[in-house]
C-alpha atoms as a printed R data frame, in Angstrom:
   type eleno elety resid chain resno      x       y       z
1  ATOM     1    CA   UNK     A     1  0.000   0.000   0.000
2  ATOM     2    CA   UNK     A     2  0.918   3.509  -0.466
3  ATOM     3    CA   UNK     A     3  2.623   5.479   2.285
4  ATOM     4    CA   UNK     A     4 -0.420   7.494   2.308
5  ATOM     5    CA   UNK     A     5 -2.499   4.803   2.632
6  ATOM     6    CA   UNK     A     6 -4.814   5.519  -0.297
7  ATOM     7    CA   UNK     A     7 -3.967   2.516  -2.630
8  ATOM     8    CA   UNK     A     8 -0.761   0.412  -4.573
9  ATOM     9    CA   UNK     A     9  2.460   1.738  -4.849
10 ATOM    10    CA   UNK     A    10  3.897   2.524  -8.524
11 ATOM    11    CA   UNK     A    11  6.374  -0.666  -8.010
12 ATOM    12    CA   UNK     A    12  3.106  -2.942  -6.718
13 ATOM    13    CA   UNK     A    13  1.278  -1.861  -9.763
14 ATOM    14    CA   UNK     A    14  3.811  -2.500 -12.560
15 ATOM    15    CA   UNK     A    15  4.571  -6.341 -10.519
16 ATOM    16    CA   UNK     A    16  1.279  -6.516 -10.720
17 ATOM    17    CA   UNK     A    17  0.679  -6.077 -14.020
18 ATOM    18    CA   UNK     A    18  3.575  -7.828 -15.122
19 ATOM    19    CA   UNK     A    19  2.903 -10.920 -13.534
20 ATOM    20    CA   UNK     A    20 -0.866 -10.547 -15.214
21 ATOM    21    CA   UNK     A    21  0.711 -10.157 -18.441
22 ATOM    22    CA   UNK     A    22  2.976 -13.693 -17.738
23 ATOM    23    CA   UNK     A    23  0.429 -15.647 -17.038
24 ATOM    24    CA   UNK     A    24 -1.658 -14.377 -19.936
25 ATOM    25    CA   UNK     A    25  1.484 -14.616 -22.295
26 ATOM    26    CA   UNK     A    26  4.016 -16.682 -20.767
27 ATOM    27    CA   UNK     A    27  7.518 -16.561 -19.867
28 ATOM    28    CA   UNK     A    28  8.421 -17.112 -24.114
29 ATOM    29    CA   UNK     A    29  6.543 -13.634 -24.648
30 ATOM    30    CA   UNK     A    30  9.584 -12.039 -22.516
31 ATOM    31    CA   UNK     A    31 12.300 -13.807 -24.578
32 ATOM    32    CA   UNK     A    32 10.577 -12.981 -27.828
33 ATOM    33    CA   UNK     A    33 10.000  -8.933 -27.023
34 ATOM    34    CA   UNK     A    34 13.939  -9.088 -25.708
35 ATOM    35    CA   UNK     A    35 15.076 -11.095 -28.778
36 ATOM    36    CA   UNK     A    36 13.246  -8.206 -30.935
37 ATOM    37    CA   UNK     A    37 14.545  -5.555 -28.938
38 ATOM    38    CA   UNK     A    38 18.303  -6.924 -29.222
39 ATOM    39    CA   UNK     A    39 18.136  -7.156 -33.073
40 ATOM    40    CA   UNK     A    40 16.575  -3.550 -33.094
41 ATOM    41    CA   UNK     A    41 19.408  -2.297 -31.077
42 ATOM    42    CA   UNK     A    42 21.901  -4.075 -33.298
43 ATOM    43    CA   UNK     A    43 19.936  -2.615 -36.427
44 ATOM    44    CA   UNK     A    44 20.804   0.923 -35.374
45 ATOM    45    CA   UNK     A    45 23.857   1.028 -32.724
46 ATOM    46    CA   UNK     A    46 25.891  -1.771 -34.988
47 ATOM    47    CA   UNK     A    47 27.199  -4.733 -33.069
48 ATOM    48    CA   UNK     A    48 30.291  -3.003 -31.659
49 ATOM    49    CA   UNK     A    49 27.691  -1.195 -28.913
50 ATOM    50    CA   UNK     A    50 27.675  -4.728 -27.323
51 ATOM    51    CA   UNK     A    51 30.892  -5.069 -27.357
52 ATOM    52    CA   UNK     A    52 31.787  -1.349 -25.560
53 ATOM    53    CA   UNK     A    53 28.766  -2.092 -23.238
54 ATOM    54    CA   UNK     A    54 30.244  -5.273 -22.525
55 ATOM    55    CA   UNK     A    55 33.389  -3.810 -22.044
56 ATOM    56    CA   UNK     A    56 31.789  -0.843 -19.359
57 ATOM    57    CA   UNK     A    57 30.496  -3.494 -17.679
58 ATOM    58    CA   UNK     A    58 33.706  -5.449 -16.755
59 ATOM    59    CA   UNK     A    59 35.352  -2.125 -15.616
60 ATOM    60    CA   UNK     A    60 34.215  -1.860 -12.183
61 ATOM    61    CA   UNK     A    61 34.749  -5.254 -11.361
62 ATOM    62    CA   UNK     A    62 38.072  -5.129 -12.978
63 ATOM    63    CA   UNK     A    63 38.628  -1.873 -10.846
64 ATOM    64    CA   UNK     A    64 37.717  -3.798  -7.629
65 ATOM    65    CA   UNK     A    65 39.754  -6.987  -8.361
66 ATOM    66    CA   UNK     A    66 42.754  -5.164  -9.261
67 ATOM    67    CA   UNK     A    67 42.485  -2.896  -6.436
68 ATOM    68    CA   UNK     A    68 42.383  -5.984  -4.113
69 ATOM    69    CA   UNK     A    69 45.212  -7.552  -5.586
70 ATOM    70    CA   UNK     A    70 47.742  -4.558  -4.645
């Protein structure tokens, strides 16, 4: 409930409605909306945006490792 107390949160609604919209649709609706998103991303960023994405993502935990090591 709300802190105010008149009704669902923002995050209870959207679980809400996303767990209506998996059992309606199943779990294969996700991978099919994020396998069409992917290929639209691909379509305009290029395939090297995964790789420097990937590559972002690795720093920090690079970072921390290497800082740990010294």
């Amino acid at each position: 409930m709300s802190q105010d107390g008149s009704g669902m949160t923002v995050r209870e609604a959207g679980k809400k409605g996303g767990d209506i919209v998996k059992s309606r649709y199943g779990p294969q609706f996700y991978a099919e909306i994020g396998r069409k998103g992917g290929e639209s991303t691909k379509r305009r960023h290029g395939s090297e945006f995964y790789e420097q994405i990937g590559h972002k993502g690795g720093q920090h935990n690079k970072r921390s490792v290497d800082e740990l090591a010294s």
